[in-house]
NUVEXKOL-546405 format. One line per field, with one value per atom (N, C-alpha, C, O): x negated, y negated, z negated; residue in three letters; atom name. Coordinates in steps of 0.05 Angstrom, whole numbers, plus 5000, padded with zeros to 4 digits. Each point is the difference from the previous one (the first is absolute). Layout:
// NUVEXKOL-546405
c1 c(X	...)
c2 c(Y	...)
c3 c(Z	...)
nukol c(ALA	...)
pake c(CA	...)
This chain:
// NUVEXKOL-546405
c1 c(2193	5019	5002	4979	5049	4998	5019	5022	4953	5014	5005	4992	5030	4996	5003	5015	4969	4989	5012	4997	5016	5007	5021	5009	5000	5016	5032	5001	5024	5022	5004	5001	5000	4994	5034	5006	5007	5019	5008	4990	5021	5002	5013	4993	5020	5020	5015	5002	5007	5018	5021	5009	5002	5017	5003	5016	4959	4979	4993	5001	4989	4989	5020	4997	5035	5021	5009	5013	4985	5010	4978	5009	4958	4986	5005	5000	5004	5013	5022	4999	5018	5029	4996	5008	4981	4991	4974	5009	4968	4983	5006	4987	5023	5009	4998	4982	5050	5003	4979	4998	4991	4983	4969	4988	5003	4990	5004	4986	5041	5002	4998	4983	5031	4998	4979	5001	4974	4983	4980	4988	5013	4984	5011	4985	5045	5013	4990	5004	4984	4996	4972	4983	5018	4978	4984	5006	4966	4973	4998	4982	5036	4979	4983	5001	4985	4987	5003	5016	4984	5014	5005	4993	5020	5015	5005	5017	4969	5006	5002	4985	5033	5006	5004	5012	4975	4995	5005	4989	5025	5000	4970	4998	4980	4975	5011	4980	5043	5014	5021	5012	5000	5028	5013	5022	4956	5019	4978	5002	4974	4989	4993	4982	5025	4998	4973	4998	4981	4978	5020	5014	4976	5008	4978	4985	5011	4989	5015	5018	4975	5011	4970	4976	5030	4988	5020	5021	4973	5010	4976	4982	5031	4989	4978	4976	5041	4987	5022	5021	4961	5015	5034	5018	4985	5023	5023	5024	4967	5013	5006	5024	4952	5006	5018	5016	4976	5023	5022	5015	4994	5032	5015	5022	4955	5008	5004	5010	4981	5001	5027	5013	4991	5023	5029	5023	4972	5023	5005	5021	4953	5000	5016	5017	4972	5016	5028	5015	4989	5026	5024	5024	4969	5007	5015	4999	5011	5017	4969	4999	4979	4982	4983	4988	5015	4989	5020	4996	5020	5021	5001	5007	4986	5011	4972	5006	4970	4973	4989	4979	5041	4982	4980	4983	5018	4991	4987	4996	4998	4983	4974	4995	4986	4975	4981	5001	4984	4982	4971	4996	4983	4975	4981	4987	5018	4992	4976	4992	4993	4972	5006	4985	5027	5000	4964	4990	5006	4977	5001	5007	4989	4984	4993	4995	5000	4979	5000	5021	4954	4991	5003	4992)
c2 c(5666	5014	4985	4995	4995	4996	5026	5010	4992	5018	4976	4977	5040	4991	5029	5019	4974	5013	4989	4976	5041	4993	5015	5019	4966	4999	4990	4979	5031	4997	5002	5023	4963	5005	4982	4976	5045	4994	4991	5018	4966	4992	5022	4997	5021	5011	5024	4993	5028	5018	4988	5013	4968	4990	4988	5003	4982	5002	5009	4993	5026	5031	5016	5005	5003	5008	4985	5014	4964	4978	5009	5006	4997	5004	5032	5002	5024	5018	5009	5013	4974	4995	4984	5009	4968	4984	5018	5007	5000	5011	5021	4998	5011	5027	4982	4998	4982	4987	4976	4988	5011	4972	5019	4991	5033	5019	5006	4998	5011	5010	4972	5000	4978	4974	4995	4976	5026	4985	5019	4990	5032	5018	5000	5005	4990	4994	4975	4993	4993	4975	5004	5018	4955	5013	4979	4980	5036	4994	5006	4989	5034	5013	5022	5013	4988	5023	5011	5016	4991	5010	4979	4976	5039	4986	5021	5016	4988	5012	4990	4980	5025	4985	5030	5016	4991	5020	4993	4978	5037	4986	5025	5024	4951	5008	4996	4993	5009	4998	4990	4995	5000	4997	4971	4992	4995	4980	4973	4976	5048	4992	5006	5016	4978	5011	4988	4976	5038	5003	4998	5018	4948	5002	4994	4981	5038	4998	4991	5014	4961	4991	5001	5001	4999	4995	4994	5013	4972	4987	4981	4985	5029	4999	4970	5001	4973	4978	4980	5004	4972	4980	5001	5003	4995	4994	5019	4994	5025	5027	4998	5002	4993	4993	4990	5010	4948	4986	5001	4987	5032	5010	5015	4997	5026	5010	5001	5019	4953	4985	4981	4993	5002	4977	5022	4992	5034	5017	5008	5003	4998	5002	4981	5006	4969	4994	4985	4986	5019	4996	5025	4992	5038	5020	5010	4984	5035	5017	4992	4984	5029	5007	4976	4997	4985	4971	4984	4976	5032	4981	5016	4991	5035	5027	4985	4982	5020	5002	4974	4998	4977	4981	4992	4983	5024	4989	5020	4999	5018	5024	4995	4997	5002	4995	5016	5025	4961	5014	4994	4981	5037	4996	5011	5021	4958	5013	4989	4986	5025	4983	5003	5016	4978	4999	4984	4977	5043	4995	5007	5022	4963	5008	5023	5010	5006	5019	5005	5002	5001	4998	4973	4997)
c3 c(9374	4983	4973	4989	4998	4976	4978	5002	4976	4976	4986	5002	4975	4976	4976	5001	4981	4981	4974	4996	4985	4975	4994	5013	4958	4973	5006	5012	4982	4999	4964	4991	4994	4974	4986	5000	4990	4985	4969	4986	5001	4974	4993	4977	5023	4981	5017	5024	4973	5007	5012	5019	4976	5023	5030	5019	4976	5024	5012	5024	4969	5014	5019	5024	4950	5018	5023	5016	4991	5023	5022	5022	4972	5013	5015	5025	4956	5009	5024	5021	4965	5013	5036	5021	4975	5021	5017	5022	4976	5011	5026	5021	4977	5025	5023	5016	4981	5022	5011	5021	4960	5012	5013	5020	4965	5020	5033	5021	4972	5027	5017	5017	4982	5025	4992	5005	4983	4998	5027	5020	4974	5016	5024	5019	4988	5033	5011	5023	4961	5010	5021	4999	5024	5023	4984	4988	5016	4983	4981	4987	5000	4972	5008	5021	4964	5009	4977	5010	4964	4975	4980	4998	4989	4976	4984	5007	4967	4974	4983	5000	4971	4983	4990	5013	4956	4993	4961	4994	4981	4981	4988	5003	4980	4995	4969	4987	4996	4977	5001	5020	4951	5001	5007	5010	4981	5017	5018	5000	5017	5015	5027	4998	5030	5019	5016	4999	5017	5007	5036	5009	5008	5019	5017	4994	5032	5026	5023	5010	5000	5025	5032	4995	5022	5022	5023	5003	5007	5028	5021	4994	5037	5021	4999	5004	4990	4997	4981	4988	5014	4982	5009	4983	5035	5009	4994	5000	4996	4990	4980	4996	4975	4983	4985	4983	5034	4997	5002	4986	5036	5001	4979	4990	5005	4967	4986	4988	5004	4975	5000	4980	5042	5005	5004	4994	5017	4997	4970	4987	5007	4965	4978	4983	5023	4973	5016	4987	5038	5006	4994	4999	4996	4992	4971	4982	5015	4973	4984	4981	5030	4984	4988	4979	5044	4982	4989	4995	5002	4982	4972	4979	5025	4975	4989	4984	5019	4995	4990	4988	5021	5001	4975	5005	4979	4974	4986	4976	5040	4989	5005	5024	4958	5002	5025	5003	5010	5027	4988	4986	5021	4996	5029	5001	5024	5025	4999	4982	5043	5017	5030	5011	4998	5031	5023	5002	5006	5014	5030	5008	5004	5035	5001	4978	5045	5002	5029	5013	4998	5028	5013	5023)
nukol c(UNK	UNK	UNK	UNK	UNK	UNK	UNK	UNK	UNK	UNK	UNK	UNK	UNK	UNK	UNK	UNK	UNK	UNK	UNK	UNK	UNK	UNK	UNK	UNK	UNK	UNK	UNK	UNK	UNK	UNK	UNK	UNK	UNK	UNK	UNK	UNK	UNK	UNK	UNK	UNK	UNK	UNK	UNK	UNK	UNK	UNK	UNK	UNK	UNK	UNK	UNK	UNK	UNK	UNK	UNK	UNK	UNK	UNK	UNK	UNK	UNK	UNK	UNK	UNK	UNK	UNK	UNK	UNK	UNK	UNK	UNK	UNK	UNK	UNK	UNK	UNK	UNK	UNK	UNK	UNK	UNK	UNK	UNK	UNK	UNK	UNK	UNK	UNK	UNK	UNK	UNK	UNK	UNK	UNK	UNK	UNK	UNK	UNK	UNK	UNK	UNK	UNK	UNK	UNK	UNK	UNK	UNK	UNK	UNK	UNK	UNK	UNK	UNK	UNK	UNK	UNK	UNK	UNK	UNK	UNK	UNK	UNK	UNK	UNK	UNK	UNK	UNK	UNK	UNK	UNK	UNK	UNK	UNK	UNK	UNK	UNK	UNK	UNK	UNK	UNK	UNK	UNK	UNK	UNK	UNK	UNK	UNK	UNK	UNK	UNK	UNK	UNK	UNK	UNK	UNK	UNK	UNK	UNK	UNK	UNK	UNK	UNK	UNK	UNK	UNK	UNK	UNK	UNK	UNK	UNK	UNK	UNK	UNK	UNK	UNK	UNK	UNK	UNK	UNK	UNK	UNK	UNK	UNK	UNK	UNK	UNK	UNK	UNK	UNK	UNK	UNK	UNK	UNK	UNK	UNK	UNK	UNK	UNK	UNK	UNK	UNK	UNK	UNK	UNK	UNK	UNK	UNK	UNK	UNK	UNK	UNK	UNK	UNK	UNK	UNK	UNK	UNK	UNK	UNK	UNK	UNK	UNK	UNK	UNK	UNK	UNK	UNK	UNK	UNK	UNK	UNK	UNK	UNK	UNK	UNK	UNK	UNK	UNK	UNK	UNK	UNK	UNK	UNK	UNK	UNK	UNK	UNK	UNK	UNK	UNK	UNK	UNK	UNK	UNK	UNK	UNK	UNK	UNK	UNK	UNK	UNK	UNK	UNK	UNK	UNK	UNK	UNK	UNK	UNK	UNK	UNK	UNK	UNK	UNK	UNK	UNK	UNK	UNK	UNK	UNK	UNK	UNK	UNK	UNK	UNK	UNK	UNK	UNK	UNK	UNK	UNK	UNK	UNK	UNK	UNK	UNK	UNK	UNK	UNK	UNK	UNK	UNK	UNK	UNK	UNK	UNK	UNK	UNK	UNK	UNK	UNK	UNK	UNK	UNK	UNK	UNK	UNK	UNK	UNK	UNK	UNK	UNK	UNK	UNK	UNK	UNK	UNK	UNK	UNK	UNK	UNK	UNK	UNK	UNK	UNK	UNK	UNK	UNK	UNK	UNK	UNK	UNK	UNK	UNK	UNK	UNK	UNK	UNK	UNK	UNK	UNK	UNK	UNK	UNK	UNK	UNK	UNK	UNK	UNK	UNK)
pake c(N	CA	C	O	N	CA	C	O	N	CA	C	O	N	CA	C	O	N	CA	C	O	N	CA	C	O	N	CA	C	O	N	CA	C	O	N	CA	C	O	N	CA	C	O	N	CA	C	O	N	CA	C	O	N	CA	C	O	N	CA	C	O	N	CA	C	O	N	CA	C	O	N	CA	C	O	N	CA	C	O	N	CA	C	O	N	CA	C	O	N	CA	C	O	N	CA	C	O	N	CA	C	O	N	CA	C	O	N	CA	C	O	N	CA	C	O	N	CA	C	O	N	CA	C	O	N	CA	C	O	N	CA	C	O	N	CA	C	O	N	CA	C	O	N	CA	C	O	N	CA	C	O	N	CA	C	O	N	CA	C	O	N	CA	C	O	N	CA	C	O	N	CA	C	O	N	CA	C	O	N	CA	C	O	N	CA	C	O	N	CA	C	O	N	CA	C	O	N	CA	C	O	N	CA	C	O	N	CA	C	O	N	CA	C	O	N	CA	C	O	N	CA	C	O	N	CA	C	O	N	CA	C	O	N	CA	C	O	N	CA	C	O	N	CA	C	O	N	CA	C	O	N	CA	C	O	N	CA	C	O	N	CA	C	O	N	CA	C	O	N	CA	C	O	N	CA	C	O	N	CA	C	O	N	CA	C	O	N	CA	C	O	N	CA	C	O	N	CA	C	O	N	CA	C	O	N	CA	C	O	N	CA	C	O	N	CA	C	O	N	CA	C	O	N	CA	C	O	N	CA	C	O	N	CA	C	O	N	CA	C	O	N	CA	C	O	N	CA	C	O	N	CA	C	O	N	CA	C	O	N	CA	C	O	N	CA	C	O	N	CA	C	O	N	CA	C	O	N	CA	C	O	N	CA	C	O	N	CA	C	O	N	CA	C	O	N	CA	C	O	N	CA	C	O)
């Protein structure tokens, strides 16, 4: 299984709103996608969001990531600061 653990951390209220606005939808396909096993993205302040990923294996992952910044949400997002740790487990 790989998680990733971390920080969605925004410069400024404008930022934040893009993150808002964009979030729903990149939720819901992210969680349709085969091999998640969850995905939360939760705001822990105003203009910081606290995100949990897990998926089945690498491969799952990698698809996620590549649906990701090919997406609304990685083109809205791109330049918004991330503070992850993605690790193995089992």
């Amino acid at each position: 299984m790989i998680e990733l653990t971390g920080r969605l951390i925004c410069a400024d209220a404008a930022e934040a709103e893009r993150v808002r606005q964009a979030l729903p939808e990149h939720v819901a396909l992210t969680r349709a996608e085969p091999g998640c096993l969850s995905f939360e993205v939760e705001p822990s302040g105003p203009l910081v969001w606290r995100v949990e990923e897990r998926f089945t294996d690498s491969a799952a992952f990698e698809a996620h990531e590549k649906r990701m910044r090919e997406s609304d949400w990685g083109r809205t997002t791109a330049g918004i600061k991330r503070d992850y740790e993605i690790r193995e487990i089992g």
